[in-house]
ChimeraX commands (.cxc) that place a marker at each C-alpha (Angstrom):
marker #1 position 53.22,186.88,271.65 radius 0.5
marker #1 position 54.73,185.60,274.78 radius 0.5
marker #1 position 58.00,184.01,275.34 radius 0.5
marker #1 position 56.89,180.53,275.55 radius 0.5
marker #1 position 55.32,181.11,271.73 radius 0.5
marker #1 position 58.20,182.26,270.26 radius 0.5
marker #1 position 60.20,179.63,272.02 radius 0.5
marker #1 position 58.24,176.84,270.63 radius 0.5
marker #1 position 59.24,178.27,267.11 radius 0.5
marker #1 position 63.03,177.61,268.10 radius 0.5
marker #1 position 61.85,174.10,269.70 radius 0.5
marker #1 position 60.24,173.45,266.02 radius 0.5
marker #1 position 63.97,174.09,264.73 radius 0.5
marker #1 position 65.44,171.97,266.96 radius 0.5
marker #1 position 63.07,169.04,265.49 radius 0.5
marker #1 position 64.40,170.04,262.47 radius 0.5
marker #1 position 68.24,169.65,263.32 radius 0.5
marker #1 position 66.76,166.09,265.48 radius 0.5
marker #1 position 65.17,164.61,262.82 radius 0.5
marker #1 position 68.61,165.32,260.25 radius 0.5
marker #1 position 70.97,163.78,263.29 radius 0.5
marker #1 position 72.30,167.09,264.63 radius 0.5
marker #1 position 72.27,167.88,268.57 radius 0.5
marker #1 position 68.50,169.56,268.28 radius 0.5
marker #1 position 69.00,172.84,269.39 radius 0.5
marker #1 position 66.87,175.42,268.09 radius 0.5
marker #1 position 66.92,179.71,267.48 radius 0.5
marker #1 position 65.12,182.23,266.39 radius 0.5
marker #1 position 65.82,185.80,266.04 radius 0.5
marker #1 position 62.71,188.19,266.41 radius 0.5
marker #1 position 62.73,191.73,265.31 radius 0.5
marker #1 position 59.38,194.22,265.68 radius 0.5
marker #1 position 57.43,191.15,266.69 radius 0.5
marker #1 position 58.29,188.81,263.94 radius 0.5
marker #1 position 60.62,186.09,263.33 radius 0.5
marker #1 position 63.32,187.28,261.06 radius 0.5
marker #1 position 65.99,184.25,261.27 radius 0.5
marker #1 position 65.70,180.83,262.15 radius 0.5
marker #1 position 68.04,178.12,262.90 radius 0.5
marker #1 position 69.62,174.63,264.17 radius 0.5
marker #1 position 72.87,172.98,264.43 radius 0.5
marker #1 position 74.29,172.26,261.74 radius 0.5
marker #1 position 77.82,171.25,262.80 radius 0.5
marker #1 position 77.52,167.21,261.27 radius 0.5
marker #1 position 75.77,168.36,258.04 radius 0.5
marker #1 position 78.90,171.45,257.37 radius 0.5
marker #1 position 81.34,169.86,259.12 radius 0.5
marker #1 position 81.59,172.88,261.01 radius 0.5
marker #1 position 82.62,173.30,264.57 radius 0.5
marker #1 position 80.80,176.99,264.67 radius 0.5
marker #1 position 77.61,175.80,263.06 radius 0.5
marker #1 position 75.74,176.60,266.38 radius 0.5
marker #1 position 72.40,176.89,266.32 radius 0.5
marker #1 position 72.79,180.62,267.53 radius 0.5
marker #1 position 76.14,181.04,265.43 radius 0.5
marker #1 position 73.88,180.17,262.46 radius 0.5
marker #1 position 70.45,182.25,263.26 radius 0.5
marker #1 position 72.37,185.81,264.38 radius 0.5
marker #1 position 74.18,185.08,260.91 radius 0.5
marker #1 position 70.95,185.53,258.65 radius 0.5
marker #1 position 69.40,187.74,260.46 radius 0.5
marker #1 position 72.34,190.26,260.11 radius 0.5
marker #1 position 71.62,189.83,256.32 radius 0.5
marker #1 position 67.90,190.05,257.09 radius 0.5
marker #1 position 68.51,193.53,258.49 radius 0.5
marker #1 position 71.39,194.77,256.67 radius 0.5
marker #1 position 73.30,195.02,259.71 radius 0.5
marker #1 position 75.35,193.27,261.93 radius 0.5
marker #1 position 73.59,195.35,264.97 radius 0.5
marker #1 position 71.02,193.85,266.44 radius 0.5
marker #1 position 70.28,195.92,268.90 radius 0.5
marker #1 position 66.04,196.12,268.87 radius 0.5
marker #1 position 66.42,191.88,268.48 radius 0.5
marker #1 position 65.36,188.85,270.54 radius 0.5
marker #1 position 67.50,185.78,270.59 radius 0.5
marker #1 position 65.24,182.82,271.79 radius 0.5
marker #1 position 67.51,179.09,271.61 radius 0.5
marker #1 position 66.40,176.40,273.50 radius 0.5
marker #1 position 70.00,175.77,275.21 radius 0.5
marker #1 position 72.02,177.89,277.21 radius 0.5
marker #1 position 74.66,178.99,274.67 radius 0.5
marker #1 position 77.99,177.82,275.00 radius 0.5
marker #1 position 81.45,180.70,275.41 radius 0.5
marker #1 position 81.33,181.30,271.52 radius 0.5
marker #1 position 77.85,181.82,271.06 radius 0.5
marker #1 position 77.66,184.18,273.83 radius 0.5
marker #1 position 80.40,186.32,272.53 radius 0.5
marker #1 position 78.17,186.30,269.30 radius 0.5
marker #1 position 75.41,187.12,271.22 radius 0.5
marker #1 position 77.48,190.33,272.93 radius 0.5
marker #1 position 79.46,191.04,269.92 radius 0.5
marker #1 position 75.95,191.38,267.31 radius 0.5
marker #1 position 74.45,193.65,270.23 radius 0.5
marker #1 position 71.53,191.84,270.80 radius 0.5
marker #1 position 68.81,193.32,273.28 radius 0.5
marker #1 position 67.70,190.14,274.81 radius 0.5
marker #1 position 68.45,186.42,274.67 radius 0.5
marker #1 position 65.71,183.88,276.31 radius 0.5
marker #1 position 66.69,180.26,276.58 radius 0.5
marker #1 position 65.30,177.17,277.05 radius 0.5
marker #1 position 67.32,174.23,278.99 radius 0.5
marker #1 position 70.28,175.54,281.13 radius 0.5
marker #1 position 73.59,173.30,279.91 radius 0.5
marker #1 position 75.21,172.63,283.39 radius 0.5
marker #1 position 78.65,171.51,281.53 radius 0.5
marker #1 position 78.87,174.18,278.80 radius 0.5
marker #1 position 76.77,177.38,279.57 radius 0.5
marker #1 position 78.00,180.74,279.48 radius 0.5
marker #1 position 75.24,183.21,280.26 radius 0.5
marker #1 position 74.73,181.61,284.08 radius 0.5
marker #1 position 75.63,178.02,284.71 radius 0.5
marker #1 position 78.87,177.32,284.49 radius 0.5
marker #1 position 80.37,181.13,283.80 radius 0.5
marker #1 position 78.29,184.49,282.31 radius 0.5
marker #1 position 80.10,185.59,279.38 radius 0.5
marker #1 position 77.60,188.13,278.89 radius 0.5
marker #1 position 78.02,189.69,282.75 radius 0.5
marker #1 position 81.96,190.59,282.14 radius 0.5
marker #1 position 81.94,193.95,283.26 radius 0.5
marker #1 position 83.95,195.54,280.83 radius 0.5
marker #1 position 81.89,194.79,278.08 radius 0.5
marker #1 position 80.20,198.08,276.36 radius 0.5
marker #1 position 76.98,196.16,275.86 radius 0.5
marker #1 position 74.81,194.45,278.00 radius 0.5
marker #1 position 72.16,191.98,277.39 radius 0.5
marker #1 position 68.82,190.64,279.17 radius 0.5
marker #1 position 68.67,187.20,279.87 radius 0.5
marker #1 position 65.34,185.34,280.95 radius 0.5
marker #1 position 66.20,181.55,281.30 radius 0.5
marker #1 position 63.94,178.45,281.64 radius 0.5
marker #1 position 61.37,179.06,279.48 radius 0.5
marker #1 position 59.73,175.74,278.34 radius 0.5
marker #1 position 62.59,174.61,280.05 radius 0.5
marker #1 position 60.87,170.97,280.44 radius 0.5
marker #1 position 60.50,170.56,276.74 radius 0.5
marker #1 position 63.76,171.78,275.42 radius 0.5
marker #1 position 65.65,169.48,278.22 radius 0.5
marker #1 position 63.14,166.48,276.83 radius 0.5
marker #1 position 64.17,166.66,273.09 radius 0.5
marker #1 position 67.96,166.76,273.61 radius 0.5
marker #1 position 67.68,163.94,276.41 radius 0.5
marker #1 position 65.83,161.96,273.73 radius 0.5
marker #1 position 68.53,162.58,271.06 radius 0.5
marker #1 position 70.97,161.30,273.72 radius 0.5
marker #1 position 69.10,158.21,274.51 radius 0.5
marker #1 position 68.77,157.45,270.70 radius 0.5
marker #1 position 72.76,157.68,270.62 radius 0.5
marker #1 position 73.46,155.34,273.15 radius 0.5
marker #1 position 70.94,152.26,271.60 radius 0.5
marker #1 position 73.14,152.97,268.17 radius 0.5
marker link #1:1,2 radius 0.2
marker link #1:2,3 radius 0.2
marker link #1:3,4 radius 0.2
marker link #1:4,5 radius 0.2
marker link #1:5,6 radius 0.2
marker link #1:6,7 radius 0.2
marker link #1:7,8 radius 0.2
marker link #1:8,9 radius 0.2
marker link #1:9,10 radius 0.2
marker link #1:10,11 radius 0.2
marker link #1:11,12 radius 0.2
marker link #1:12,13 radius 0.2
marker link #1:13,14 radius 0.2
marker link #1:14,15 radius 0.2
marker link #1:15,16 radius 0.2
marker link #1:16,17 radius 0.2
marker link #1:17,18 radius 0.2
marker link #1:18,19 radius 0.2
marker link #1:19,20 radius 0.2
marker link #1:20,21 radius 0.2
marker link #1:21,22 radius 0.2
marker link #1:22,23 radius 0.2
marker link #1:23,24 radius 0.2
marker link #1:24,25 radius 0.2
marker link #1:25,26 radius 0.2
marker link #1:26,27 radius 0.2
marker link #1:27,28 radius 0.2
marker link #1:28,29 radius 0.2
marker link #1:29,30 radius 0.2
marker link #1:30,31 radius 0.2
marker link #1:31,32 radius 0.2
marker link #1:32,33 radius 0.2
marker link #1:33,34 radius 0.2
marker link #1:34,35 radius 0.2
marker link #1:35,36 radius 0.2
marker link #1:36,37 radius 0.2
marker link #1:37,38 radius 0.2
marker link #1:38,39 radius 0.2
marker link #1:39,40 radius 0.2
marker link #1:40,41 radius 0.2
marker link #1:41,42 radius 0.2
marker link #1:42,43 radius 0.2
marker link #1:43,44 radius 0.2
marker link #1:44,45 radius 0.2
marker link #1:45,46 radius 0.2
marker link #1:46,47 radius 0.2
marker link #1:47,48 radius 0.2
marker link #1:48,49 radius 0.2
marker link #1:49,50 radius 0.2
marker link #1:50,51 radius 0.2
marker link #1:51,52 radius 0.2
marker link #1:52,53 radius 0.2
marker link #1:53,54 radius 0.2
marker link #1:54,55 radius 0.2
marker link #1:55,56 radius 0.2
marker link #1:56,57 radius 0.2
marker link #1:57,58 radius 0.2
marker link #1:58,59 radius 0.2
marker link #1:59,60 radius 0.2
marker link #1:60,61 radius 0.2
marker link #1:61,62 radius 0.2
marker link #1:62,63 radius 0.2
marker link #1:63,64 radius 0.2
marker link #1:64,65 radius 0.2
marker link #1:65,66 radius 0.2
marker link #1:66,67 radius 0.2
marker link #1:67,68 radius 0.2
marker link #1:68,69 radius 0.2
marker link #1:69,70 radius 0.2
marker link #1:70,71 radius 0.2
marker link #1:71,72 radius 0.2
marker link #1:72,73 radius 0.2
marker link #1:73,74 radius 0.2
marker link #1:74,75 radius 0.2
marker link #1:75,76 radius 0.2
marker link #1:76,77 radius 0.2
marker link #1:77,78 radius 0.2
marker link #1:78,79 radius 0.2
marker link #1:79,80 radius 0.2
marker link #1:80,81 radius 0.2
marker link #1:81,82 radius 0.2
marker link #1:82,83 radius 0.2
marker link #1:83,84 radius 0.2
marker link #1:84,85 radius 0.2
marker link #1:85,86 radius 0.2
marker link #1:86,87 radius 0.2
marker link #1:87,88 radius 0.2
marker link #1:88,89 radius 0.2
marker link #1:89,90 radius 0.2
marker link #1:90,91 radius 0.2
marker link #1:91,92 radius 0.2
marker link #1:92,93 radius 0.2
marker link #1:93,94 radius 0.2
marker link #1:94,95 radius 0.2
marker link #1:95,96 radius 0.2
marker link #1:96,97 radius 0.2
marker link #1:97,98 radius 0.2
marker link #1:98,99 radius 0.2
marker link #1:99,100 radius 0.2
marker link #1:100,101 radius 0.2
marker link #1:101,102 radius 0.2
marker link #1:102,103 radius 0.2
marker link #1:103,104 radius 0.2
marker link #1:104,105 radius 0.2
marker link #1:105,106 radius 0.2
marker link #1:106,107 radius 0.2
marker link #1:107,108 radius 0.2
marker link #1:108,109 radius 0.2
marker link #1:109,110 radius 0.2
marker link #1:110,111 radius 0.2
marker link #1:111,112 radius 0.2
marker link #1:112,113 radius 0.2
marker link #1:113,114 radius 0.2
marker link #1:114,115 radius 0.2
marker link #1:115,116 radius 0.2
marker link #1:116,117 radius 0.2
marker link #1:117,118 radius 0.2
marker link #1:118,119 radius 0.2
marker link #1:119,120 radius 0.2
marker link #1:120,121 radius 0.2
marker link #1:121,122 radius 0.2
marker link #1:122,123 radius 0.2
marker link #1:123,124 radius 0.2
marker link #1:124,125 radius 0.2
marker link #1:125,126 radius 0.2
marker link #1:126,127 radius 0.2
marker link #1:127,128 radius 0.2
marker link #1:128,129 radius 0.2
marker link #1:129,130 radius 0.2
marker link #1:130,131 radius 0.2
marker link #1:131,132 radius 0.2
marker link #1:132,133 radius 0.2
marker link #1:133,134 radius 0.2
marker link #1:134,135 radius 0.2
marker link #1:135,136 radius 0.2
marker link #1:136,137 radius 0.2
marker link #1:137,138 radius 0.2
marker link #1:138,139 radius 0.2
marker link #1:139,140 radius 0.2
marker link #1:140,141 radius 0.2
marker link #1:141,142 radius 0.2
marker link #1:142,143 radius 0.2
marker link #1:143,144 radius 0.2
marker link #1:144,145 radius 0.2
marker link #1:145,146 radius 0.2
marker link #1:146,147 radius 0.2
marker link #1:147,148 radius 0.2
marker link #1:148,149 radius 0.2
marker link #1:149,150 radius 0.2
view
């Protein structure tokens, strides 16, 4: 599969955390070409400040794998994570992460700083942005817009 198939998979997870009122942002890990761990935000339904979507998804599939290495993984989330979830995202030695929508207030792996490029670090990770990058920036600005009419 390419990454725009997989992506749409995380953009079907992000209707999911849309249609229950959460900011719809969608992930899904995949491992050996299938998806092992999916996820949205869940930070309203757990009252949860770290229930990010990626916070969430590199959380089961760590128990999917027995192992908090993901080394051979795929993160695809249809925002550019924020500082925390990039740390995640170093820390759980992901391979690759592929995102949607860059956040041009929050993001950490390019916009604003790149958590992920700190030289220091022991592991690096690949980062292809922009895919579907139209659709992932539509739901969230239609979340928004549904806000602002409440």
């Amino acid at each position: 599969m390419l990454h725009q198939d997989w992506m749409l998979m995380a953009l079907k997870q992000a209707q999911l955390a849309f249609e229950q009122g959460e900011v719809p942002i969608g992930a899904v890990v995949v491992h050996n070409g299938l998806i092992i761990a999916e996820a949205h935000n869940e930070k309203e339904q757990k009252n949860d400040p770290t229930a990010h979507a990626e916070i969430l998804v590199i959380q089961r599939a760590t128990e999917v794998l027995n192992s908090w290495r993901l080394t051979d993984a795929v993160l695809y989330v249809t925002l550019e994570p924020c500082p925390m979830c990039a740390g995640a995202i170093v820390q759980s030695r992901l391979k690759q992460l592929v995102y949607g929508a860059a956040d041009l207030k929050g993001g950490a792996t390019g916009s604003v700083m790149n958590v992920l490029d700190y030289k220091l670090w022991n592991h690096r990770v690949d980062v292809v942005a922009g895919v579907l990058e139209e659709e992932c920036s539509d739901i969230l600005k239609a979340f928004f817009k549904r806000l602002r009419r409440f």
